[in-house]
VEXDREN-2710 file (C-alpha; in Angstrom, 1 decimal):
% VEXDREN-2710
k/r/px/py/pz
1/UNK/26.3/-128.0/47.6
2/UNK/22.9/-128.6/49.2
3/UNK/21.6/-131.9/49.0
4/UNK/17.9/-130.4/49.6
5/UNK/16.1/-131.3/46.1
6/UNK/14.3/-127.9/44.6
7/UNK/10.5/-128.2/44.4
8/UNK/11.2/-125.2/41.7
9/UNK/14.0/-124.7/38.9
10/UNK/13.8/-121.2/37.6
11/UNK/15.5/-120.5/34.1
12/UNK/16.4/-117.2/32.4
13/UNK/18.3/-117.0/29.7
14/UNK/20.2/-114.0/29.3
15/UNK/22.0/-111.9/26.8
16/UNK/23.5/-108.7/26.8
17/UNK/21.4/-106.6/29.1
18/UNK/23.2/-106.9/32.6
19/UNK/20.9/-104.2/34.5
20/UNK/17.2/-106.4/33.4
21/UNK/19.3/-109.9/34.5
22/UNK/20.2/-108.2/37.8
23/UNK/16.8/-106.9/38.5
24/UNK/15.2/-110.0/37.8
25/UNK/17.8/-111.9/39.8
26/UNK/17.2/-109.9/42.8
27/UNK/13.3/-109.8/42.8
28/UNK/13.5/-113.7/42.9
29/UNK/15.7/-114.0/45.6
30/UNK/13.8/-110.3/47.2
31/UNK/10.5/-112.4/47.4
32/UNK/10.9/-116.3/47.0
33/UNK/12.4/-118.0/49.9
34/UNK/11.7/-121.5/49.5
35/UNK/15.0/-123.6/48.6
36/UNK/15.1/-123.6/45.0
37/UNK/17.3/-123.8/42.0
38/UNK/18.6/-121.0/39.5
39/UNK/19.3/-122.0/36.4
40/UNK/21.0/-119.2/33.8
41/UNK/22.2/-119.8/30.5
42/UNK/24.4/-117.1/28.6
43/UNK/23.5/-116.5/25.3
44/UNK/27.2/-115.5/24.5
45/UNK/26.6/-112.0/25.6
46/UNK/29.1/-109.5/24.9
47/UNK/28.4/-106.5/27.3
48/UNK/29.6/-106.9/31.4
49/UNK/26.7/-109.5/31.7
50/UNK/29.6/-112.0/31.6
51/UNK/31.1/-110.1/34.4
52/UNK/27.7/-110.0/37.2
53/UNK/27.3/-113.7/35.9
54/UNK/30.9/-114.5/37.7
55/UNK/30.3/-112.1/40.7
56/UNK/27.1/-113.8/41.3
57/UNK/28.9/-117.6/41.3
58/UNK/31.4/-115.9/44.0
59/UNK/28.6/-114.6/46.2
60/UNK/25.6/-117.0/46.4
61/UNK/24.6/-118.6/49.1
62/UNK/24.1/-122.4/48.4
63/UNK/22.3/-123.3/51.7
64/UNK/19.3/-121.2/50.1
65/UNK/19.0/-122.1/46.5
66/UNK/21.1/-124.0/43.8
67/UNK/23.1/-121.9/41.3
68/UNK/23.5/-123.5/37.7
69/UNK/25.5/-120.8/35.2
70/UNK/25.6/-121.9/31.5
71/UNK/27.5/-120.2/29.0
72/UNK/27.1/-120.7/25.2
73/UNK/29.7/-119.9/23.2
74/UNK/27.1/-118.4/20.1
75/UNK/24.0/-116.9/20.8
76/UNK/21.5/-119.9/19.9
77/UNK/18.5/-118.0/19.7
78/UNK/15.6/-118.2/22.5
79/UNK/14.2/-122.0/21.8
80/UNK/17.7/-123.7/21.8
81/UNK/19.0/-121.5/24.2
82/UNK/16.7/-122.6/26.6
83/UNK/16.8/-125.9/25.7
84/UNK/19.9/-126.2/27.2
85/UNK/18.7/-126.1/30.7
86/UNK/16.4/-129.1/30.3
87/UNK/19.4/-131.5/31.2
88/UNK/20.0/-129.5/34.7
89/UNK/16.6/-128.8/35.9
90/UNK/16.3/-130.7/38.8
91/UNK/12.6/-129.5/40.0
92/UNK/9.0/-130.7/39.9
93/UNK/8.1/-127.8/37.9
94/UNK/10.2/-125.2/36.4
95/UNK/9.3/-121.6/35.7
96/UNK/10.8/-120.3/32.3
97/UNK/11.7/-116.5/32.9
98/UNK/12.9/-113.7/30.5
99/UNK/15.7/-112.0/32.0
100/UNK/13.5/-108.3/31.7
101/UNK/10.9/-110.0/34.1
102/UNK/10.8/-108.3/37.4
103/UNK/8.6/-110.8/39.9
104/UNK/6.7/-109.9/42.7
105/UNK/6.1/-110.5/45.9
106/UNK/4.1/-113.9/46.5
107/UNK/3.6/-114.3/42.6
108/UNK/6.0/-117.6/42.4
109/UNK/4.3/-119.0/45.2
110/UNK/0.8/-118.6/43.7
111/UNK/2.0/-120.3/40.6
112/UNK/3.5/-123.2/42.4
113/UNK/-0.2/-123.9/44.7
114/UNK/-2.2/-123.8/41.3
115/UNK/0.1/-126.5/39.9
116/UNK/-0.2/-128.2/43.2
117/UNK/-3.6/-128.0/43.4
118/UNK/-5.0/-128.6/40.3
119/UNK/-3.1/-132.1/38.8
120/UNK/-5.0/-131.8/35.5
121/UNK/-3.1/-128.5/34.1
122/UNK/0.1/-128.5/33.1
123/UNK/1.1/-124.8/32.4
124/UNK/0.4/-121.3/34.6
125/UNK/1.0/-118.3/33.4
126/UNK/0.9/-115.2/35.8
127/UNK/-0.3/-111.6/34.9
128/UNK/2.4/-109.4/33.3
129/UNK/2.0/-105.7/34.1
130/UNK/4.2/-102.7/32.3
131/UNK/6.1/-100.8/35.0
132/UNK/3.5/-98.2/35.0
133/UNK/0.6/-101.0/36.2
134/UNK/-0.4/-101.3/33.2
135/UNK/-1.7/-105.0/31.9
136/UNK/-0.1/-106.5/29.2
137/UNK/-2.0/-108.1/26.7
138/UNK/0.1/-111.2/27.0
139/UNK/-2.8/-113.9/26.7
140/UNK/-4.1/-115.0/23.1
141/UNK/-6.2/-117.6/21.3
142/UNK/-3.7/-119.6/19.0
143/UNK/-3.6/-117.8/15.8
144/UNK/-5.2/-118.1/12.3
145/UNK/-4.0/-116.1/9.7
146/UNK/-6.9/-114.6/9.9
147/UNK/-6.3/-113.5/13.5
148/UNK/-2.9/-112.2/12.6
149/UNK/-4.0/-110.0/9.2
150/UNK/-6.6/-108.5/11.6
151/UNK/-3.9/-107.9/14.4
152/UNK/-1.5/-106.3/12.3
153/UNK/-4.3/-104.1/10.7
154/UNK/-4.8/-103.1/13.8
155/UNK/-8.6/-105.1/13.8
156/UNK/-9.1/-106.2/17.3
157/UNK/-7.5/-110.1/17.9
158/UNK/-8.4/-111.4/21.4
159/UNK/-9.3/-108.1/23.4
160/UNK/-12.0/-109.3/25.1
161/UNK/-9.9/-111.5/26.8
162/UNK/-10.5/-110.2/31.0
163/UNK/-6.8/-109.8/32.6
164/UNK/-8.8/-109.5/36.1
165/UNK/-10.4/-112.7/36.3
166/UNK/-8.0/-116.5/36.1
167/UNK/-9.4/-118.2/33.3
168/UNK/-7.5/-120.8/31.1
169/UNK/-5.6/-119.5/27.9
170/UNK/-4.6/-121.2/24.9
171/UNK/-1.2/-119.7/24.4
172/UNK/0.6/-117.5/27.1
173/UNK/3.4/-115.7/26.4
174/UNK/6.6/-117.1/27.1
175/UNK/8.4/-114.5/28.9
176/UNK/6.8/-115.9/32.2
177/UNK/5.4/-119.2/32.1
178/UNK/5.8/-122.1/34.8
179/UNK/5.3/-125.4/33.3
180/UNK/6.1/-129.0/34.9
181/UNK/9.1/-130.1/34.3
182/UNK/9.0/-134.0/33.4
183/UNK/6.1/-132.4/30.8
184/UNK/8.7/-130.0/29.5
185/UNK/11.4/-133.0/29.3
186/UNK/8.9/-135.2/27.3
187/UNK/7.9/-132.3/25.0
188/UNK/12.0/-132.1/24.6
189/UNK/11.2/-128.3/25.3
190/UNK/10.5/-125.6/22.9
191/UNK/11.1/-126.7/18.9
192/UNK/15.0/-125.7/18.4
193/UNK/14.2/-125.6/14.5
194/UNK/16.0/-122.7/12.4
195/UNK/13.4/-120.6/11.9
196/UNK/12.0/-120.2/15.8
197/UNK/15.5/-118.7/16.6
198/UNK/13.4/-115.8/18.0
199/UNK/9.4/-115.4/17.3
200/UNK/6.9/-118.7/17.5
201/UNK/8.3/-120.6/19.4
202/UNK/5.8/-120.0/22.3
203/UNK/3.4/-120.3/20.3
204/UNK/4.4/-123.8/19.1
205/UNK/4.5/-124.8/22.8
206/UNK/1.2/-123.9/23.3
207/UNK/-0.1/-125.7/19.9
208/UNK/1.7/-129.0/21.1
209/UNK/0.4/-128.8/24.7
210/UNK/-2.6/-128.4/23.3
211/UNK/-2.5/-131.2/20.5
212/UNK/-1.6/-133.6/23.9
213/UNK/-4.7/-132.4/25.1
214/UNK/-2.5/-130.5/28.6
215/UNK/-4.5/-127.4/29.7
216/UNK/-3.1/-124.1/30.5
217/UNK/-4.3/-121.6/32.6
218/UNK/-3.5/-118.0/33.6
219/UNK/-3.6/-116.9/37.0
220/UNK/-4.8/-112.9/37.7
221/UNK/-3.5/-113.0/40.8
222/UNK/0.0/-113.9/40.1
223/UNK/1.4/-110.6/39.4
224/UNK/5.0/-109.7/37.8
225/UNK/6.4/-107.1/35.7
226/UNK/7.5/-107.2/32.3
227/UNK/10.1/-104.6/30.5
228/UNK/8.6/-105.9/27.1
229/UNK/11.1/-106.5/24.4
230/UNK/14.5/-105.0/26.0
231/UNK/16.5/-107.6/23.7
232/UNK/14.8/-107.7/20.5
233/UNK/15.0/-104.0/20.6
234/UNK/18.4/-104.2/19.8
235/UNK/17.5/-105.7/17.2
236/UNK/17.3/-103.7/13.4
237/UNK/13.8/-103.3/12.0
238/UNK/14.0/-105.4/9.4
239/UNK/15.8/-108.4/10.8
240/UNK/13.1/-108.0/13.5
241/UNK/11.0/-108.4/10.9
242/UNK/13.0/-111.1/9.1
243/UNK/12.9/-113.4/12.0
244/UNK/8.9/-113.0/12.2
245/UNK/8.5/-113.9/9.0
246/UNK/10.7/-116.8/9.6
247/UNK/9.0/-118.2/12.8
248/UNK/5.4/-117.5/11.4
249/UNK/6.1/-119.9/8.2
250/UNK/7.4/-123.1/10.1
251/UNK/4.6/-122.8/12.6
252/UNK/1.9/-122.9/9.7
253/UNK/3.7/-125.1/7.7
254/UNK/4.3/-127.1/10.8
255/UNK/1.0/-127.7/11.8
256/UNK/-1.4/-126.8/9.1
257/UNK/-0.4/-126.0/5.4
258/UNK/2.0/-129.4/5.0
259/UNK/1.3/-129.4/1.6
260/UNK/3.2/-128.1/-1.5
261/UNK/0.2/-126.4/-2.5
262/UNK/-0.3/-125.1/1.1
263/UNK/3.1/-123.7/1.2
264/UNK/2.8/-121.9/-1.7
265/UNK/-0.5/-120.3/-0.2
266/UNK/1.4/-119.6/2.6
267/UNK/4.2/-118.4/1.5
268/UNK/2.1/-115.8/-0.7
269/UNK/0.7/-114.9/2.4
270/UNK/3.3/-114.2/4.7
271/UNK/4.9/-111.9/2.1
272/UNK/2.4/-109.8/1.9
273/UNK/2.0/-109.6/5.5
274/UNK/5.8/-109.1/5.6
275/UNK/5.0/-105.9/3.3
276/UNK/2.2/-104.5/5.1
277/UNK/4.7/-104.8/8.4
278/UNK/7.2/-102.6/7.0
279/UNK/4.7/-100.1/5.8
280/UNK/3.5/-100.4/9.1
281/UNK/7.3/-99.4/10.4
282/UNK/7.6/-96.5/8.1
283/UNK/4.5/-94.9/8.9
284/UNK/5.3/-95.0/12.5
285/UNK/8.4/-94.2/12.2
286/UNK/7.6/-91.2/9.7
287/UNK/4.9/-90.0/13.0
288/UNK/7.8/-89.2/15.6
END
C-alpha cells in the first residue's frame, strides 16, 4: 500500500444496484487523477454488487488511489451506514457520494479549490444534473412546516433559487456533498438515530452546520449527474412514505417542538401530511 496521504477520501455507500456503483466508480477514476482514497461501504446488498465489490479489490491499482471496502452485515440505513467510514477516512476533506452519482470531468477538482480557497466554508455542494441536462432542484432553504405543506401541495418552496450562478445554500442534498473531514469527525457525521434510517438526515447536517455557525456553499460550475432515487425506488410506497414520516418527526422534534405540547402539534401535523402524501400517490398513480 501507498504511503502517499490522500488530500481527498471519497465515500459511497452502496446497496443493491451493481450497474449505478460501477458507473459512478469508473467516472471517478475516468476524470479524477490526483492520488486519492476510495472508501465503499456495503449496505449488505444482496444482488452481484457483492461480487464487482471483490473484482474491484483484485484489480485496483494502489499506486493511484487507496481502496477501503466495508461490508455491513444488515443494511443500516444511509446515516449509520455512512457513519461507518468516518474511522477510515484518511483525507483533508472527504466527498460523500451516492452510488447513482455519475461525476464529471473536472467537477471534483473544482470542489476541492473552493475548499482550498476559501478557509471560512466548510461544505460544497456541486450542481446535479438529470441525465438529460436537466438541473435538479437539489438546493433548499431548511424547512418549516410551512415550507413543506406548500411543497407537497405543490405551492412553490425555494424555486427562485438560480442553479446558474454559485451562491451559498442552506441545506444541499446529500447525494453529492464534499465536506471537511476533521468537521465531519467532530460533528460525529450524520445523526445515526432510528428514525433518519433513510429521509432527514441531510437535512439535520445542514441544521447542525448551520447552528455552529459553518457556511455552505454550492458551486454552479461543478457539474455531475444524478440518477435520482435508484434505491429508494425499490422501495414500496408506503414504507417510502413511512420512513418520511419517521425522519420528518425527529428533525422537528429535534430542533424545534421539544416540548410535550409541541409534539403533540407535531405529531398532528405530520399525520395529516402523511395522508395528503398518499392521496397524493393515488392520484398519480390512478393518472398513468
Amino acid at each position: 500500500m501507498s504511503e502517499i496521504k490522500p488530500k481527498l477520501s471519497i465515500v459511497i455507500l452502496a446497496w443493491n444496484n451493481k450497474k449505478d456503483l460501477q458507473n459512478c466508480v469508473e467516472s471517478i477514476l475516468n476524470t479524477y487523477k490526483e492520488y486519492f482514497q476510495l472508501i465503499i461501504v456495503d449496505n449488505a446488498s444482496t444482488d452481484n454488487t457483492t461480487e464487482y465489490l471483490a473484482q474491484i479489490k483484485q484489480d485496483w491499482d494502489s499506486t493511484k488511489s487507496q481502496l477501503n471496502i466495508i461490508t455491513n452485515s444488515s443494511n443500516l440505513g444511509y446515516a449509520a451506514g455512512n457513519n461507518i467510514a468516518l474511522e477510515y477516512v484518511q483525507g483533508q476533506y472527504t466527498l460523500w457520494l451516492n452510488q447513482d452519482i455519475v461525476v464529471q470531468k473536472y467537477s471534483i477538482e473544482k470542489l476541492i479549490q473552493y475548499l482550498d480557497k476559501n478557509p471560512d466554508y466548510t461544505m460544497v455542494a456541486p450542481k446535479l444534473q438529470y441525465s438529460d441536462g436537466n438541473i435538479q432542484k437539489s438546493c433548499r432553504k431548511l424547512p418549516t412546516l410551512r415550507h413543506i405543506l406548500n411543497s407537497i401541495l405543490k405551492l412553490k418552496w425555494d424555486d427562485k433559487f438560480d442553479y446558474t450562478q454559485s451562491q451559498d445554500c442552506e441545506q444541499p442534498m446529500a447525494s453529492a456533498i464534499m465536506i471537511r473531514s476533521n468537521i465531519m469527525q467532530e460533528l460525529l457525521g450524520f445523526d445515526a438515530h432510528p428514525d433518519y434510517w433513510l429521509f432527514f438526515n441531510d437535512v439535520d447536517l445542514s441544521k447542525k452546520l448551520q447552528s455552529r455557525d459553518y457556511k455552505t456553499y454550492y458551486l454552479a460550475k461543478s457539474k455531475m449527474y444524478h440518477n435520482h432515487g435508484a434505491s429508494t425506488k425499490k422501495l414500496w410506497n408506503i414504507k417510502k412514505r413511512l420512513y418520511w414520516q419517521r425522519g420528518f418527526n425527529r428533525y422537528f422534534t429535534k430542533w424545534y417542538y421539544k416540548s410535550w405540547g409541541g409534539k403533540i402539534i407535531l405529531y398532528s401535523f405530520s399525520s395529516l401530511l402523511f395522508i395528503l402524501l398518499l392521496i397524493r400517490d393515488t392520484v398519480t398513480f390512478m393518472k398513468k
